[in-house]
C-alpha positions as CSV (number, residue, x, y, z in Angstrom):
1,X,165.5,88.1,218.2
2,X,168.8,86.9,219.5
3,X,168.9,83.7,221.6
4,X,171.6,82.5,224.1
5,X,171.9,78.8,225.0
6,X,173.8,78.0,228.1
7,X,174.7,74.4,229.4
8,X,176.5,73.5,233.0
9,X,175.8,76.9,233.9
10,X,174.4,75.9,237.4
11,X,176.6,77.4,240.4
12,X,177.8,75.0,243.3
13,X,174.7,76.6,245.2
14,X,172.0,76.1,242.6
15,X,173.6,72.5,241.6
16,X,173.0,71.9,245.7
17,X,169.0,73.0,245.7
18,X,169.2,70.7,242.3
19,X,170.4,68.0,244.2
20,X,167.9,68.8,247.4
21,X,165.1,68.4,245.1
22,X,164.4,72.4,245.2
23,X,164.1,73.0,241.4
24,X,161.6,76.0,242.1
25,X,163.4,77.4,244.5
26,X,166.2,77.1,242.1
27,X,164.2,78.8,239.3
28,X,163.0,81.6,241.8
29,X,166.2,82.6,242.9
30,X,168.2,82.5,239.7
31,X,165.0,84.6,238.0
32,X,165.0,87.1,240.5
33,X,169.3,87.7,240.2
34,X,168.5,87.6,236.0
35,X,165.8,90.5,236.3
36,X,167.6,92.4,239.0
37,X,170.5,92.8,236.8
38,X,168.3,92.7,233.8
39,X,169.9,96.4,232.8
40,X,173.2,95.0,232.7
41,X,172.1,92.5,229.9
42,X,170.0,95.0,228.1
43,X,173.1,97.5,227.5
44,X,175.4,94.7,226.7
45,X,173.5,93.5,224.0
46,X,172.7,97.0,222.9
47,X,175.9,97.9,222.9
48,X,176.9,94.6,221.0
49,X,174.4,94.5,218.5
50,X,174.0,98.4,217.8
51,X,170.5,97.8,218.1
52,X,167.4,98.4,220.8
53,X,166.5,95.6,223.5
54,X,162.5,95.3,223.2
55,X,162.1,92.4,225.3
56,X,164.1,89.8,227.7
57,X,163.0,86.3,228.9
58,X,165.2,84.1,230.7
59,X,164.6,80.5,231.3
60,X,166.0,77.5,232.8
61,X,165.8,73.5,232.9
62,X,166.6,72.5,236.3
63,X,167.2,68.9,235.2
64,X,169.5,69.4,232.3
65,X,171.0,72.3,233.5
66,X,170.3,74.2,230.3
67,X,169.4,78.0,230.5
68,X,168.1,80.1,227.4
69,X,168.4,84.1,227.6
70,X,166.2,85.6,224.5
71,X,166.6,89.2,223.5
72,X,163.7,90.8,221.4
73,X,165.2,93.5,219.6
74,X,163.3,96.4,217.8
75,X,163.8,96.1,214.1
76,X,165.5,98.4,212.1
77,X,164.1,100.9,210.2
């Protein structure tokens, strides 16, 4: 598993739903650009790591503006 910790990572237009109050609609519309592009990521970290993507989750805190993206990747054999 390989885990990426991002802080002040917030855009000017998610820092502005922050600041409305609109943490979910924060959350749903940075998860939905994360899985749209999710292929992107995948072949990155493929590419990087030499090795296969098994699983992705992305995550967010809204109030400490810190984002996590995990990558599961299948062992080697």
């Amino acid at each position: 598993m390989e885990n990426c910790t991002l802080e002040d990572s917030l855009t000017p237009a998610e820092r502005a739903l922050v600041d409305l109050g609109e943490h979910q609609r924060f959350r749903d519309t940075r998860m939905y650009f994360q899985y749209a592009t999710e292929e992107r990521f995948r072949e990155v970290v493929e590419r990087v790591t030499g090795r296969e993507v098994r699983a992705f989750i992305s995550g967010v805190d809204t109030l400490r503006d810190v984002a996590s993206e995990i990558f599961h990747l299948v062992l080697r054999s």
